[in-house]
GULO-870991 format. One record per residue: residue number from 0; residue in three letters; x, z, y of N, C-alpha, C, O, CB in turn. Coordinates in Angstrom, 3 decimals, always signed. Atoms other than C-alpha are relative to their C-alpha. Glycine has a CB too. Layout:
N
fiza num NUM; residu ALA; nx X; nz Z; ny Y; cax X; caz Z; cay Y; cx X; cz Z; cy Y; ox X; oz Z; oy Y; cbx X; cbz Z; cby Y;
...
This chain:
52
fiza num 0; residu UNK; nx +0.827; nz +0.000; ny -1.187; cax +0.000; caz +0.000; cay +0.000; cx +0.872; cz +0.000; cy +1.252; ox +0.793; oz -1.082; oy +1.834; cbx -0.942; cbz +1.207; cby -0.002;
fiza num 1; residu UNK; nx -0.817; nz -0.425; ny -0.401; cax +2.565; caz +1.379; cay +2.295; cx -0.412; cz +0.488; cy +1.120; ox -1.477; oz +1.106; oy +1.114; cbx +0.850; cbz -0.651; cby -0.043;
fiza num 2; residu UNK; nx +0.020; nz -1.500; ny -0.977; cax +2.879; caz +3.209; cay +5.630; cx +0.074; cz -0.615; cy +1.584; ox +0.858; oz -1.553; oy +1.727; cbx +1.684; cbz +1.245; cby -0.358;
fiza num 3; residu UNK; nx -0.225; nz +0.867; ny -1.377; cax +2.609; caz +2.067; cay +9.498; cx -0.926; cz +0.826; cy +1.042; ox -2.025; oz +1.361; oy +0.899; cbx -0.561; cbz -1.819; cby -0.141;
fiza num 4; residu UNK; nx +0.152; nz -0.627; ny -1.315; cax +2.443; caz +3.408; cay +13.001; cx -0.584; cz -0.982; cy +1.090; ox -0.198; oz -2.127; oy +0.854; cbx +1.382; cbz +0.536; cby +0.458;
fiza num 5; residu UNK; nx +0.262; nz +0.374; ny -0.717; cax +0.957; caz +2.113; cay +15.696; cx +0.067; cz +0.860; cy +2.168; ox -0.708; oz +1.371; oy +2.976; cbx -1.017; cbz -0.319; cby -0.881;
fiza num 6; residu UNK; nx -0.360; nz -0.999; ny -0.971; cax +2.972; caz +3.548; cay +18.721; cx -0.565; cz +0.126; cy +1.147; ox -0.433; oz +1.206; oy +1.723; cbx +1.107; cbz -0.061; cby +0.287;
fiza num 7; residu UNK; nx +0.801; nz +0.291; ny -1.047; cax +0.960; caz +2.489; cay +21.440; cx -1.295; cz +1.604; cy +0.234; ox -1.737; oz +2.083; oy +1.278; cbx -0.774; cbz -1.712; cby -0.500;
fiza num 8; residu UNK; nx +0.314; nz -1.297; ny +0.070; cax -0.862; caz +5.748; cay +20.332; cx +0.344; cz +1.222; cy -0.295; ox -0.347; oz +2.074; oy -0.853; cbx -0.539; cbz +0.009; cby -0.364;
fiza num 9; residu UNK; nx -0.498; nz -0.716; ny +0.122; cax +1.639; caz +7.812; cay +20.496; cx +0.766; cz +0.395; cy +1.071; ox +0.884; oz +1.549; oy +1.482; cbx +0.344; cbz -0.172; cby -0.853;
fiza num 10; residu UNK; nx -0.861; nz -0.147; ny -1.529; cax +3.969; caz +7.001; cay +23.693; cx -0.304; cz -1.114; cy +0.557; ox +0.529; oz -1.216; oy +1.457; cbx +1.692; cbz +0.137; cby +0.035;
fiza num 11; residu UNK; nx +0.245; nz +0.641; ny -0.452; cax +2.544; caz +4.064; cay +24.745; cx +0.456; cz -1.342; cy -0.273; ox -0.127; oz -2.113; oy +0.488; cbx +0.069; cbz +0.443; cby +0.767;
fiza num 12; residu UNK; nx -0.845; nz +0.888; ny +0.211; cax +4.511; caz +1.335; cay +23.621; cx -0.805; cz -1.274; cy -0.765; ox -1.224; oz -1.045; oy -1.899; cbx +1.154; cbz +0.660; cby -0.751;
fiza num 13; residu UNK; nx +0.628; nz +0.830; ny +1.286; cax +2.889; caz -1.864; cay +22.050; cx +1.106; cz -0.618; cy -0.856; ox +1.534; oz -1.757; oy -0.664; cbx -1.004; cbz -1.280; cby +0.493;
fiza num 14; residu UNK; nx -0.736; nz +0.029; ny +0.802; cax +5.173; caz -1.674; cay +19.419; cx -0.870; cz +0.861; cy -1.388; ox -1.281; oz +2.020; oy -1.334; cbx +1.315; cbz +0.521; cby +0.649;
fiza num 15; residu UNK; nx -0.176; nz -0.489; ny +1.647; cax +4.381; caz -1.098; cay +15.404; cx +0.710; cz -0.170; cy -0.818; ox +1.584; oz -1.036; oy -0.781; cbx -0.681; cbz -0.227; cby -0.713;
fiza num 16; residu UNK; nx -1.523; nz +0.186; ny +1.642; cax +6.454; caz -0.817; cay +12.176; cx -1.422; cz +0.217; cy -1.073; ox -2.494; oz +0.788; oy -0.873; cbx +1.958; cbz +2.091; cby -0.314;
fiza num 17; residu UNK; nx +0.322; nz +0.003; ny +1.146; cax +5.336; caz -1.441; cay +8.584; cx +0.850; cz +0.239; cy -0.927; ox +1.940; oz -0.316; oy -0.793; cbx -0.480; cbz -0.872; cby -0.193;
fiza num 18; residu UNK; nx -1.058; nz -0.388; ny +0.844; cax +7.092; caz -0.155; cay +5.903; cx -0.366; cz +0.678; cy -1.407; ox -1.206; oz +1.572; oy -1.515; cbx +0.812; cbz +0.903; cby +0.782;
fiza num 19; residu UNK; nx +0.591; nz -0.477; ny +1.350; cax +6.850; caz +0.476; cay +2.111; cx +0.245; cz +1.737; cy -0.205; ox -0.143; oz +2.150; oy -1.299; cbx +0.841; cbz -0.932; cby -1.322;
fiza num 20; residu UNK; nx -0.403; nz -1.465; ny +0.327; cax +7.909; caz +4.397; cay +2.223; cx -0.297; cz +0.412; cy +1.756; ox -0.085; oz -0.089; oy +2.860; cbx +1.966; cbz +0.253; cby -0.784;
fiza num 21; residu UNK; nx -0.079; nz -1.078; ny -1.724; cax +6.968; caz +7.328; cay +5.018; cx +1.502; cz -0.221; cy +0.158; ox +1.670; oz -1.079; oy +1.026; cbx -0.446; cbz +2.234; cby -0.060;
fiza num 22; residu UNK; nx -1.072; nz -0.064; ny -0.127; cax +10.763; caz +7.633; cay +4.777; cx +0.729; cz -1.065; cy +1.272; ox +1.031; oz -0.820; oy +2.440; cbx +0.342; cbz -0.129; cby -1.307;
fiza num 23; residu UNK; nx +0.219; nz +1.538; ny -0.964; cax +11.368; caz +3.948; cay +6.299; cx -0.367; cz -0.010; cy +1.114; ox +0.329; oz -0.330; oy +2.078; cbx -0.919; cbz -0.933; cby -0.382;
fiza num 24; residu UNK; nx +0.593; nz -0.043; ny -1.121; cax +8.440; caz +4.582; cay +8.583; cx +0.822; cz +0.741; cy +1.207; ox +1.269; oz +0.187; oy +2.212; cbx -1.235; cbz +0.578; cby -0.292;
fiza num 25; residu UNK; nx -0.794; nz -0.934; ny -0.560; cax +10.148; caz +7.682; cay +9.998; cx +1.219; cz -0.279; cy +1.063; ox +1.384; oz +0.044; oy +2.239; cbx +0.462; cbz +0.588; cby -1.050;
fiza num 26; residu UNK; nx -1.195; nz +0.390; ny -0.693; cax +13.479; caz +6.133; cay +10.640; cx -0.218; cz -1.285; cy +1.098; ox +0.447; oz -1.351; oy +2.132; cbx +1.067; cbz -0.379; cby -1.144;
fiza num 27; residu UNK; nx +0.840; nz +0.605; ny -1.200; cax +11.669; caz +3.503; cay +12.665; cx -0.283; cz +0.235; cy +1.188; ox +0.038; oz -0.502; oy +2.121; cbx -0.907; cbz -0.087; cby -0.175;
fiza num 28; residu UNK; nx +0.646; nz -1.033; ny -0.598; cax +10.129; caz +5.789; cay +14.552; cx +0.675; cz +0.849; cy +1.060; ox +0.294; oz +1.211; oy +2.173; cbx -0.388; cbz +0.762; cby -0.959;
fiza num 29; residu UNK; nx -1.378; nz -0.916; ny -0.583; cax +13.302; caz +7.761; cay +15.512; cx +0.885; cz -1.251; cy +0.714; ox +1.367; oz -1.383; oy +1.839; cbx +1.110; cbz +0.926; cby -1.531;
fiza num 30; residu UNK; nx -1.496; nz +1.339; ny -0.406; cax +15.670; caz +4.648; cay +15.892; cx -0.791; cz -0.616; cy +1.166; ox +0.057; oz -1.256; oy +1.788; cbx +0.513; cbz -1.631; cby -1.553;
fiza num 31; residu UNK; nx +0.918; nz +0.443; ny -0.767; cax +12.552; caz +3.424; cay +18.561; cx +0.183; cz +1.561; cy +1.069; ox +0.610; oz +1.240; oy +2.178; cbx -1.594; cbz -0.443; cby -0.930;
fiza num 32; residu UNK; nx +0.135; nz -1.334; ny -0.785; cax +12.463; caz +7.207; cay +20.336; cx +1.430; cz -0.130; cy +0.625; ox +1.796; oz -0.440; oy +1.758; cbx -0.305; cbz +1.531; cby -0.992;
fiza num 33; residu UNK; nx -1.304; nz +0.160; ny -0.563; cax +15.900; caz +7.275; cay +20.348; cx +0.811; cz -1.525; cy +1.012; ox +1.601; oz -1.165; oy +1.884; cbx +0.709; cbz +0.233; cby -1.311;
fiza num 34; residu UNK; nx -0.753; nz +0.811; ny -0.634; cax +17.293; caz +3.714; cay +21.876; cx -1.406; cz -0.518; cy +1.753; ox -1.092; oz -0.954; oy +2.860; cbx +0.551; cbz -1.470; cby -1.480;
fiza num 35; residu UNK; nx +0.643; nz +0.538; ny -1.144; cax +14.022; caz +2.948; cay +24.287; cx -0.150; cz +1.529; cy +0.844; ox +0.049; oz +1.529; oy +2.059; cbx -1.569; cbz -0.916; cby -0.427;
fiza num 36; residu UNK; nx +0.532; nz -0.786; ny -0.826; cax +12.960; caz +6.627; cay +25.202; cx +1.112; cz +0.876; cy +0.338; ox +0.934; oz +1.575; oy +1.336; cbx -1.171; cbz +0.614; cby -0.494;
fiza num 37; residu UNK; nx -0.878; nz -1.186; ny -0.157; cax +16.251; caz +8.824; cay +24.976; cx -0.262; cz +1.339; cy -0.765; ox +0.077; oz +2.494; oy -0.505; cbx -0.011; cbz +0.316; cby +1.370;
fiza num 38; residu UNK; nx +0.364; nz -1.624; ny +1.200; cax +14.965; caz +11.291; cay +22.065; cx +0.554; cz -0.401; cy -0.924; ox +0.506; oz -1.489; oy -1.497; cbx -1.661; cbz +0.556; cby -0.621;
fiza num 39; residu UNK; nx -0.779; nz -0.225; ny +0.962; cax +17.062; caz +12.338; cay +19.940; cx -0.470; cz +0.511; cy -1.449; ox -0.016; oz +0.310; oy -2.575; cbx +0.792; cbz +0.773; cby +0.531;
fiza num 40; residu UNK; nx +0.378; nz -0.501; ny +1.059; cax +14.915; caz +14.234; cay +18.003; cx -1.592; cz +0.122; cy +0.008; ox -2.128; oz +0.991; oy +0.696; cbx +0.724; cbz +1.203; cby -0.168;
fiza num 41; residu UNK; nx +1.377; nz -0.051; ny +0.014; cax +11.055; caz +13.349; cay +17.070; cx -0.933; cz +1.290; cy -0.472; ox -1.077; oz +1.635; oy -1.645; cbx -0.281; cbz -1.040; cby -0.759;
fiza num 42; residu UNK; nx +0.495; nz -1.281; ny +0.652; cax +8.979; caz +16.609; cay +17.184; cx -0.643; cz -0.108; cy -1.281; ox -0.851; oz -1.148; oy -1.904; cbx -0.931; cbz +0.660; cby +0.834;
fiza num 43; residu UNK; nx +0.773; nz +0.622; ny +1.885; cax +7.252; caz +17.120; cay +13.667; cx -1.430; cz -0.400; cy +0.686; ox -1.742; oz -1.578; oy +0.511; cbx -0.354; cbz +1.742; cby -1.780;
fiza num 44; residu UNK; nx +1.185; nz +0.372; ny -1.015; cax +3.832; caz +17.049; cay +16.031; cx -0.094; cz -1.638; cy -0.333; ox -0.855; oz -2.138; oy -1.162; cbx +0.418; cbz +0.388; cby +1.867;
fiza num 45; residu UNK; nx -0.130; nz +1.480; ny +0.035; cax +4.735; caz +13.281; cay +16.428; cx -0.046; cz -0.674; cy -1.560; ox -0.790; oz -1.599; oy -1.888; cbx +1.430; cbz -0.356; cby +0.733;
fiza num 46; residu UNK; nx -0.964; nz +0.171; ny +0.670; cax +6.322; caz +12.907; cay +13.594; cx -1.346; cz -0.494; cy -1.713; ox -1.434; oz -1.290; oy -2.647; cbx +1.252; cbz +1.659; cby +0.135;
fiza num 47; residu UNK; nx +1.477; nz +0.218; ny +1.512; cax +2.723; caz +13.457; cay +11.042; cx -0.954; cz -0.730; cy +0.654; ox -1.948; oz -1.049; oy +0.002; cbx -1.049; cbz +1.673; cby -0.705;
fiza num 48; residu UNK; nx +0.765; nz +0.944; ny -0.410; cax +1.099; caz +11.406; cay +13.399; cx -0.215; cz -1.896; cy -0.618; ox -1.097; oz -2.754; oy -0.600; cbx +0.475; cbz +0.163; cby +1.295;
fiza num 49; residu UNK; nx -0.153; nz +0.947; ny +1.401; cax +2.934; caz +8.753; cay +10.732; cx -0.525; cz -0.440; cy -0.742; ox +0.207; oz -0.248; oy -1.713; cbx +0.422; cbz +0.194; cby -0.723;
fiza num 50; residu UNK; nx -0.187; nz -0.062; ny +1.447; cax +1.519; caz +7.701; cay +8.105; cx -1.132; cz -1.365; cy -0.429; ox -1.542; oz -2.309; oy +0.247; cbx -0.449; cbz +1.775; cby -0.698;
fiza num 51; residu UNK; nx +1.237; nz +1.343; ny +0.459; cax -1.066; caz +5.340; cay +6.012; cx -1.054; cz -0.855; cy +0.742; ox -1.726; oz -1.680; oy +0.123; cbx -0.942; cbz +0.516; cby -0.871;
């Protein structure tokens, strides 16, 4: 089935990821926080906002 965000409801961004594992999703997620927003570290808050 797999796993996908739709960040636009999260920080605004119209940006999504698809990905066969939360794991995947995650690092997405982070590697996106980190190079556009300057976060280093995605609260967990955010973080279960992840998923199917």
């Amino acid at each position: 089935m797999g796993y996908k965000v739709e960040l636009k409801q999260v920080c605004g961004c119209d940006v999504s990821y698809h990905t066969k594992t939360k794991d995947e999703l995650l690092s997405q997620v982070k590697q996106h926080a980190k190079q556009v927003h300057g976060i280093s570290e995605v609260p967990q808050d955010l973080a279960n906002k992840c998923g199917r």
